[in-house]
Biotite code that builds the C-alpha atoms (Angstrom):
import biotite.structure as struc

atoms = struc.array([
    struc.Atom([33.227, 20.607, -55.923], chain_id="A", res_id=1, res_name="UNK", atom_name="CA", element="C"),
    struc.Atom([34.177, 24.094, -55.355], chain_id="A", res_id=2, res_name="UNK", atom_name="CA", element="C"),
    struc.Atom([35.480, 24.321, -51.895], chain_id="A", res_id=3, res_name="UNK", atom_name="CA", element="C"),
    struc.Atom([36.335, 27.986, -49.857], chain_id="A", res_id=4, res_name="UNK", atom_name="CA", element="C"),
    struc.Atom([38.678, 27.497, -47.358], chain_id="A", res_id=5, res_name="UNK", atom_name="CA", element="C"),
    struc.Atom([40.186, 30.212, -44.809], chain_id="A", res_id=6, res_name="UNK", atom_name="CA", element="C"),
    struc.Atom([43.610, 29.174, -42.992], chain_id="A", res_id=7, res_name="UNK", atom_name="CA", element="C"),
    struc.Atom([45.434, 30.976, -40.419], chain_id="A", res_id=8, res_name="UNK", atom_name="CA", element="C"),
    struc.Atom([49.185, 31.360, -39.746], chain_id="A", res_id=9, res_name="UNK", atom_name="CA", element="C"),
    struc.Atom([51.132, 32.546, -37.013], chain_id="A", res_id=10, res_name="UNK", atom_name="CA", element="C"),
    struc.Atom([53.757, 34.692, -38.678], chain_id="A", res_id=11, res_name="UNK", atom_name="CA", element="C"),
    struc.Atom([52.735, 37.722, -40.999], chain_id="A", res_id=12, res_name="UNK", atom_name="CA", element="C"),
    struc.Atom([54.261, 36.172, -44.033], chain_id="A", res_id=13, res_name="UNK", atom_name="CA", element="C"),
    struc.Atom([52.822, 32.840, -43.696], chain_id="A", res_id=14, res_name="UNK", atom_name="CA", element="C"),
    struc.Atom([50.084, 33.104, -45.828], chain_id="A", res_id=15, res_name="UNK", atom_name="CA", element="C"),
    struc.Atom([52.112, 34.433, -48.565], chain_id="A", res_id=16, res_name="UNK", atom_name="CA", element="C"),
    struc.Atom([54.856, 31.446, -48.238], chain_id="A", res_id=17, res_name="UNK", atom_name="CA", element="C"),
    struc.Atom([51.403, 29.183, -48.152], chain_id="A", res_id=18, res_name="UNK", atom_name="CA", element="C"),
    struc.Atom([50.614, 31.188, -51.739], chain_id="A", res_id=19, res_name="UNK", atom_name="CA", element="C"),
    struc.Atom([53.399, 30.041, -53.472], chain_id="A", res_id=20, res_name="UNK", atom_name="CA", element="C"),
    struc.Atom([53.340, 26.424, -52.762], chain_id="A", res_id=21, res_name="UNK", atom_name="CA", element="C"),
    struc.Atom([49.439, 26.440, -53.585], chain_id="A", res_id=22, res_name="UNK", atom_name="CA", element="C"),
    struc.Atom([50.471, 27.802, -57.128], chain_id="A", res_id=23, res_name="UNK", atom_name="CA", element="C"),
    struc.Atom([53.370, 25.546, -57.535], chain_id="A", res_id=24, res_name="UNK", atom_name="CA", element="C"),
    struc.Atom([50.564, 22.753, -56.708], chain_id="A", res_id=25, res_name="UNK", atom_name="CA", element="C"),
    struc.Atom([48.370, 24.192, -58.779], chain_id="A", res_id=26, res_name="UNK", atom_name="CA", element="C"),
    struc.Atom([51.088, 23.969, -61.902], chain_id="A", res_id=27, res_name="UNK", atom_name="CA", element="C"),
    struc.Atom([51.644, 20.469, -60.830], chain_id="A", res_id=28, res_name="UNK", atom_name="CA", element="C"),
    struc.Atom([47.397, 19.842, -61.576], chain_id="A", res_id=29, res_name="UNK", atom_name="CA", element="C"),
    struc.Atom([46.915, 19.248, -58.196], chain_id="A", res_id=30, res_name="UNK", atom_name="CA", element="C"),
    struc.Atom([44.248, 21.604, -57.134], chain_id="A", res_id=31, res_name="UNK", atom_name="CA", element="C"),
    struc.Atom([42.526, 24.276, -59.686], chain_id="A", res_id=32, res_name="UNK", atom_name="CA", element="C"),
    struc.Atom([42.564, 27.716, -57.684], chain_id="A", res_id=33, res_name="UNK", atom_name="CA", element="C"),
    struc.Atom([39.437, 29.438, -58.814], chain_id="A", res_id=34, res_name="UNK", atom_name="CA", element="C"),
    struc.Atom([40.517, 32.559, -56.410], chain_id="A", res_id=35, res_name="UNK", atom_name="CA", element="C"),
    struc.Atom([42.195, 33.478, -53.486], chain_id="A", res_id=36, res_name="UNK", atom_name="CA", element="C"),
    struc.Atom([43.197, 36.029, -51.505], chain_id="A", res_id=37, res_name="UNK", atom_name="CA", element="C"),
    struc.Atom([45.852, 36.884, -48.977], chain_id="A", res_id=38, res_name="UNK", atom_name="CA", element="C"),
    struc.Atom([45.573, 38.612, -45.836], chain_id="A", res_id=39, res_name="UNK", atom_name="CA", element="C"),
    struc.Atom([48.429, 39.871, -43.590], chain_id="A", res_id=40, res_name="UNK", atom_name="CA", element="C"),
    struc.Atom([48.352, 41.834, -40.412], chain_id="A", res_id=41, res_name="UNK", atom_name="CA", element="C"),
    struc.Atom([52.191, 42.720, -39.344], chain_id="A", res_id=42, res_name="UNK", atom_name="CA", element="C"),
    struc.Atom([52.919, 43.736, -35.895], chain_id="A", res_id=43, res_name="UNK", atom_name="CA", element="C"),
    struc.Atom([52.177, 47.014, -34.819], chain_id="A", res_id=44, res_name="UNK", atom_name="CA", element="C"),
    struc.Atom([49.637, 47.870, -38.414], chain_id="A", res_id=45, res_name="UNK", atom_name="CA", element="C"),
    struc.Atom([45.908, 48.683, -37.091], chain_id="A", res_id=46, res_name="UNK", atom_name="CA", element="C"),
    struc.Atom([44.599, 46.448, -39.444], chain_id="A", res_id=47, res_name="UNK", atom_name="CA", element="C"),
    struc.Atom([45.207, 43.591, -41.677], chain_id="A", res_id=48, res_name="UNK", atom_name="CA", element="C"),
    struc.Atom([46.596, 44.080, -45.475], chain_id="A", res_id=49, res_name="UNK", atom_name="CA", element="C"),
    struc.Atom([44.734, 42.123, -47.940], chain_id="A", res_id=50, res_name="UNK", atom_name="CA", element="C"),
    struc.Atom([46.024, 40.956, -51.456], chain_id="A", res_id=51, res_name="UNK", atom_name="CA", element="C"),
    struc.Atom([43.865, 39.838, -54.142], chain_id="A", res_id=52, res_name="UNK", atom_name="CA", element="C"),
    struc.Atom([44.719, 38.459, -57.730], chain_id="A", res_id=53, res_name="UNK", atom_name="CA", element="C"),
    struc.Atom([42.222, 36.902, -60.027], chain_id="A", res_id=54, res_name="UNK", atom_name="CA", element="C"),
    struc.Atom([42.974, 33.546, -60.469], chain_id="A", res_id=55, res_name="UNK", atom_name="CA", element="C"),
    struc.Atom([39.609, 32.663, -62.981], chain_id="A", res_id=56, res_name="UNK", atom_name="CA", element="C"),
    struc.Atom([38.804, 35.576, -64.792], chain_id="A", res_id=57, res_name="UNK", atom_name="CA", element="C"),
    struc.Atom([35.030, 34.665, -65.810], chain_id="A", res_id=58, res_name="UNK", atom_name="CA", element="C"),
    struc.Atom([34.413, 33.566, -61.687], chain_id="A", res_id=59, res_name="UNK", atom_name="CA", element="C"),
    struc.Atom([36.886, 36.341, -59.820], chain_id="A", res_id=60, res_name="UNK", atom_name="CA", element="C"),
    struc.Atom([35.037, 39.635, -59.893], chain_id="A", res_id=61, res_name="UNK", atom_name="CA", element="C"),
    struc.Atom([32.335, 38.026, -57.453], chain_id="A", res_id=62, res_name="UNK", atom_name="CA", element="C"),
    struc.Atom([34.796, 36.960, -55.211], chain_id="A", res_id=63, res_name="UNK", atom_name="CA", element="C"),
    struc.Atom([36.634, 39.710, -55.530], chain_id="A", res_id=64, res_name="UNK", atom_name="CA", element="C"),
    struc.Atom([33.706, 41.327, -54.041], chain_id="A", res_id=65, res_name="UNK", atom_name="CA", element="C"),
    struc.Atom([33.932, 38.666, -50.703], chain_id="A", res_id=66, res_name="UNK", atom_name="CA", element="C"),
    struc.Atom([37.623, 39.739, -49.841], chain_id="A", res_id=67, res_name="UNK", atom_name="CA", element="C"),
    struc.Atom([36.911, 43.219, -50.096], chain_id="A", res_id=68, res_name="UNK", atom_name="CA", element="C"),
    struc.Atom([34.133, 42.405, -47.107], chain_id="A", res_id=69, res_name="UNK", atom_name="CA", element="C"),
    struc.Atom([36.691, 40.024, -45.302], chain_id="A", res_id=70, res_name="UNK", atom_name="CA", element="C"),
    struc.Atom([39.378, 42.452, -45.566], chain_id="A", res_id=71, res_name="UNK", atom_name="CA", element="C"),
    struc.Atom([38.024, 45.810, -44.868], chain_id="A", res_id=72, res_name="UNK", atom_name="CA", element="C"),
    struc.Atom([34.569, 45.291, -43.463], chain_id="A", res_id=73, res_name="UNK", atom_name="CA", element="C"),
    struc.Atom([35.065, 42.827, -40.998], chain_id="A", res_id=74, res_name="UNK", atom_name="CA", element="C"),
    struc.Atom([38.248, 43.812, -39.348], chain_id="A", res_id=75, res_name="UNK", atom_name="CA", element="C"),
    struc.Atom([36.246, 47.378, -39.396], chain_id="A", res_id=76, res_name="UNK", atom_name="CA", element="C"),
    struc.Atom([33.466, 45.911, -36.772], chain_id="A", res_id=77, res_name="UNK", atom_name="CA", element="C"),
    struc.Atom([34.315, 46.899, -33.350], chain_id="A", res_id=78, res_name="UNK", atom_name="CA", element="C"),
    struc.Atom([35.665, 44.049, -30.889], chain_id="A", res_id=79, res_name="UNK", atom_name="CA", element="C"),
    struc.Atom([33.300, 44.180, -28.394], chain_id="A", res_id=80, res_name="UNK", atom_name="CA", element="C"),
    struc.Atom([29.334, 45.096, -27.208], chain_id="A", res_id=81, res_name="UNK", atom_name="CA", element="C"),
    struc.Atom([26.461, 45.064, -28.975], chain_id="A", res_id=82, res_name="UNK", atom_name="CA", element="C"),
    struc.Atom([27.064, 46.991, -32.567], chain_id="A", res_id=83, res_name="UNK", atom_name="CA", element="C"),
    struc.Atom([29.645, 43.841, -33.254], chain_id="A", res_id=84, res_name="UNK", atom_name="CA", element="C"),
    struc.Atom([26.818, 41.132, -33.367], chain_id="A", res_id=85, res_name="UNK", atom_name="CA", element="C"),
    struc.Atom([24.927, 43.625, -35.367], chain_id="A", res_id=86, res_name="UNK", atom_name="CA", element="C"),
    struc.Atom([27.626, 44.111, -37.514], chain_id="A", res_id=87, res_name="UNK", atom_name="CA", element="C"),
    struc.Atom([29.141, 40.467, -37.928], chain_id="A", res_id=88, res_name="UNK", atom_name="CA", element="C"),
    struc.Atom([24.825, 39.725, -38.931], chain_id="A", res_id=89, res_name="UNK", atom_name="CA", element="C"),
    struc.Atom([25.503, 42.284, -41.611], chain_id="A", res_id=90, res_name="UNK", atom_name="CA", element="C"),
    struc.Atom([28.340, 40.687, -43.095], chain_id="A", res_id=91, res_name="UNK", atom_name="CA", element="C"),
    struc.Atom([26.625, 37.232, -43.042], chain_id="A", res_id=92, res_name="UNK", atom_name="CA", element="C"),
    struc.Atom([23.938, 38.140, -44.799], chain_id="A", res_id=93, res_name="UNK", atom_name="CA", element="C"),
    struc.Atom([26.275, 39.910, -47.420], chain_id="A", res_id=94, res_name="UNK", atom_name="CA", element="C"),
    struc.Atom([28.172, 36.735, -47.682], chain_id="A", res_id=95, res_name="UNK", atom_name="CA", element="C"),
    struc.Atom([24.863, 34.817, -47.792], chain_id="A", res_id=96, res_name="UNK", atom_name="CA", element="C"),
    struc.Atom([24.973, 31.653, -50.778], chain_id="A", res_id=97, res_name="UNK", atom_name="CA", element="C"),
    struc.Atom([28.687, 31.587, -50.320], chain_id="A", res_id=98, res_name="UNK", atom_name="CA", element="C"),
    struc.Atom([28.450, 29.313, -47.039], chain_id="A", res_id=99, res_name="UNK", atom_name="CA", element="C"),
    struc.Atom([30.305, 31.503, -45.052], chain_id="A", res_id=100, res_name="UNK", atom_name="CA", element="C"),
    struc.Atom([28.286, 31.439, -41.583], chain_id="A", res_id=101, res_name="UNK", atom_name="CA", element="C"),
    struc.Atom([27.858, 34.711, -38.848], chain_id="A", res_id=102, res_name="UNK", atom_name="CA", element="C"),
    struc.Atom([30.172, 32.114, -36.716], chain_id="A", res_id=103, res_name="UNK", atom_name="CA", element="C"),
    struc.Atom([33.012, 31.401, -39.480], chain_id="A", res_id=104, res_name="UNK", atom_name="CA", element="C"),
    struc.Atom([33.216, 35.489, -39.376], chain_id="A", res_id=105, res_name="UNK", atom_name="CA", element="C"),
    struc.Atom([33.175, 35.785, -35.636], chain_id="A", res_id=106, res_name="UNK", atom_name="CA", element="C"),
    struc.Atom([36.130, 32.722, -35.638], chain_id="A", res_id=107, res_name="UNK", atom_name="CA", element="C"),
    struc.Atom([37.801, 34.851, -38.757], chain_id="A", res_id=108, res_name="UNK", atom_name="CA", element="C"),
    struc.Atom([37.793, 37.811, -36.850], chain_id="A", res_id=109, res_name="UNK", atom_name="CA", element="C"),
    struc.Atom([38.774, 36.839, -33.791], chain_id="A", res_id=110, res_name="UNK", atom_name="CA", element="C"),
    struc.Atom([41.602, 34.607, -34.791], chain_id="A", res_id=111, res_name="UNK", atom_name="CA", element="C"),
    struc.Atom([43.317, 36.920, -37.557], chain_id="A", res_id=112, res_name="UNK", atom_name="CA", element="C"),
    struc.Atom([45.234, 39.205, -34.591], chain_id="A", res_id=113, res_name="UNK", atom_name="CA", element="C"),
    struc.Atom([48.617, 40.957, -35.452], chain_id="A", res_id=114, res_name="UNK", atom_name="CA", element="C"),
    struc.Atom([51.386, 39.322, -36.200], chain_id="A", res_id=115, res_name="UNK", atom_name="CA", element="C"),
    struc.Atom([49.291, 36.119, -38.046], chain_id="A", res_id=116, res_name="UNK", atom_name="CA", element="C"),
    struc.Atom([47.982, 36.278, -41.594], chain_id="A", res_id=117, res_name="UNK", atom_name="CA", element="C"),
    struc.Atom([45.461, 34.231, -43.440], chain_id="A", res_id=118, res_name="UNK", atom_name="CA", element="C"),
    struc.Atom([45.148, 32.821, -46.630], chain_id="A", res_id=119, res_name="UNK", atom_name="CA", element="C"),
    struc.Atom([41.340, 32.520, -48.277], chain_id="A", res_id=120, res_name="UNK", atom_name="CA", element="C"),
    struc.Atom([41.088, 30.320, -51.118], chain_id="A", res_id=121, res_name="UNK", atom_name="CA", element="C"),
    struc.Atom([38.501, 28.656, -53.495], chain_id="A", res_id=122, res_name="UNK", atom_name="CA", element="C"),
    struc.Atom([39.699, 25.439, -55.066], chain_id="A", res_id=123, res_name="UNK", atom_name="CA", element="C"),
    struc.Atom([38.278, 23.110, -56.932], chain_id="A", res_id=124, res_name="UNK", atom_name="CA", element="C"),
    struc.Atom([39.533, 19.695, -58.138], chain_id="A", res_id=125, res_name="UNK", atom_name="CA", element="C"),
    struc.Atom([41.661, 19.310, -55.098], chain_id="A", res_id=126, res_name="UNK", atom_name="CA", element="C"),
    struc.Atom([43.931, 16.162, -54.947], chain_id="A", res_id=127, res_name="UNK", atom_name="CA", element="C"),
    struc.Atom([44.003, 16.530, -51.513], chain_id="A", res_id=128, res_name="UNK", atom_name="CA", element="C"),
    struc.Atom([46.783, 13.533, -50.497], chain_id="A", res_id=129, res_name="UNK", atom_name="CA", element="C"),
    struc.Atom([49.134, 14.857, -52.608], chain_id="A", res_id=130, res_name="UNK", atom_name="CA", element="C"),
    struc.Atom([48.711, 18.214, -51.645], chain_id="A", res_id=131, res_name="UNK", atom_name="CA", element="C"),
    struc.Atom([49.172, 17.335, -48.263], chain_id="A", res_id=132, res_name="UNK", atom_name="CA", element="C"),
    struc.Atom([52.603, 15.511, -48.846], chain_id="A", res_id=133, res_name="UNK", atom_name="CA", element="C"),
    struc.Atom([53.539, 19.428, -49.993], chain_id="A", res_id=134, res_name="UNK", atom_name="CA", element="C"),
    struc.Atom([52.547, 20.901, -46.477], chain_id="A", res_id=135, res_name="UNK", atom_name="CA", element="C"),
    struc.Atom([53.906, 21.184, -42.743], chain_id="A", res_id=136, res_name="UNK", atom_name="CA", element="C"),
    struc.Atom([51.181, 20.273, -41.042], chain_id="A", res_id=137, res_name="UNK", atom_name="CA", element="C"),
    struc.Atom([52.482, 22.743, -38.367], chain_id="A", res_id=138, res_name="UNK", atom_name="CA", element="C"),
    struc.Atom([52.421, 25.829, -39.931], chain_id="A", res_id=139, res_name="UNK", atom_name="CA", element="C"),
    struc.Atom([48.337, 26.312, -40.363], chain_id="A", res_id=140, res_name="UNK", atom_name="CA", element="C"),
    struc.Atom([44.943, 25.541, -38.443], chain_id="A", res_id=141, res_name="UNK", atom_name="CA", element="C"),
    struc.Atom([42.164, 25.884, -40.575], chain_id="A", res_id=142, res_name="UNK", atom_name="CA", element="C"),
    struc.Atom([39.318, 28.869, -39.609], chain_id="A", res_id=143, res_name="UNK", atom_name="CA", element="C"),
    struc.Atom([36.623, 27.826, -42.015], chain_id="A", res_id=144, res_name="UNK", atom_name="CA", element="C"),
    struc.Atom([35.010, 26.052, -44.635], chain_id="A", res_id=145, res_name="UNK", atom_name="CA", element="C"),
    struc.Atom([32.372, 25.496, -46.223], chain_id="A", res_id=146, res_name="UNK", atom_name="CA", element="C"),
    struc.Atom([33.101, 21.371, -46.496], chain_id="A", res_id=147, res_name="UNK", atom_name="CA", element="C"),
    struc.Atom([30.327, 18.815, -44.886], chain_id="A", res_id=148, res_name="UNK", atom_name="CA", element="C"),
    struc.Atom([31.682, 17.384, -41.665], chain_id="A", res_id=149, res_name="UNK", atom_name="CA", element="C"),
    struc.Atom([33.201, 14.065, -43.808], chain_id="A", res_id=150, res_name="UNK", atom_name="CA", element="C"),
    struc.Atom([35.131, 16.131, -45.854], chain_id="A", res_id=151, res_name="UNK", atom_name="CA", element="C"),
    struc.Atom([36.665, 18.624, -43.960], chain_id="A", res_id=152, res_name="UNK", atom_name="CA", element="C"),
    struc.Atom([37.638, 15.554, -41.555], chain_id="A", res_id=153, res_name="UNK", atom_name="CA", element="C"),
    struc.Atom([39.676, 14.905, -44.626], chain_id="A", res_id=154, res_name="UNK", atom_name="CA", element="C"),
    struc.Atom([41.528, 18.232, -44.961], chain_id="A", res_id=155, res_name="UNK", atom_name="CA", element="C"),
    struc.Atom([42.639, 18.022, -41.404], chain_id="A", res_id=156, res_name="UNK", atom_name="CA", element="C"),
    struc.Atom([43.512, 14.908, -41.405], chain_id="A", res_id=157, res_name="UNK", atom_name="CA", element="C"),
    struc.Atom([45.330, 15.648, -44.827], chain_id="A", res_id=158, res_name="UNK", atom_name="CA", element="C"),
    struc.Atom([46.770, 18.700, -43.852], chain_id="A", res_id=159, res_name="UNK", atom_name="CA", element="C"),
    struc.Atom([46.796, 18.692, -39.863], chain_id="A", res_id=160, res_name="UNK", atom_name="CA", element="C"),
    struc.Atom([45.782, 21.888, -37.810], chain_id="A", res_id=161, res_name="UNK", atom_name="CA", element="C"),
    struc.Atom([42.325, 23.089, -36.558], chain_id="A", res_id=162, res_name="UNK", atom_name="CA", element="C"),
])
């Protein structure tokens, strides 16, 4: 099952530390990463910096598409009154199919602030004990995905946060 997943972590770098340990896990043929993106927003930047390799080169151009929304658009939608419903409905419809809801933006955007980062990722294949022995459960909460209820009980308890 192909699974998109969107964690958050309190230090700027986090996400890229997170990176490294998915591809290590990855090497190991615990997870397949089908694409992923990282996102950082250091203290003191307007807005968030967002990092995108293709991991699958047949699947990552249509993703690549999706991180260019969740890393320009979305942070682009103003904070607060009306025109940021309008605009977070916008996005959801452009991220329609994916199973990315208007309230997993809304939870994205509020909860990516300076000084965090946040690490997207589509997986599939995901041997999700043994990638959890690999993680401190400490260092991320998990934003969104596009699991049923069952499984992404799983991932938290696997991985902790949320």
């Amino acid at each position: 099952m192909t699974t998109f997943t969107v964690w958050k972590f309190e230090e700027p770098d986090g996400a890229a530390h997170a990176e490294a340990l998915l591809k290590t896990a990855e090497a190991d043929g615990l997870v397949t990463i089908v694409d992923h993106a990282v996102m950082s927003w250091p203290h003191g930047a307007l807005t968030p910096e967002t990092h995108h390799r293709h991991d699958d080169s047949k699947r990552g151009a249509g993703w690549g598409a999706l991180w260019g929304i969740l890393g320009g658009a979305l942070f682009a939608v103003p904070v607060a009154g009306a025109v940021v419903g309008a605009g977070l409905g916008a996005l959801a419809k452009a991220t329609s199919g994916t199973g990315i809801t208007k309230d997993d933006l809304e939870r994205i955007r509020t909860q990516v602030v300076p000084g965090t980062s946040a690490l997207f990722i589509v997986t599939e294949n995901a041997d999700l004990d043994r990638l959890g022995e690999r993680v401190d459960r400490r260092e991320a909460t998990l934003i969104s995905t596009n699991l049923t209820e069952a499984e992404r009980s799983t991932l938290l308890e696997t991985f902790g946060g949320g």
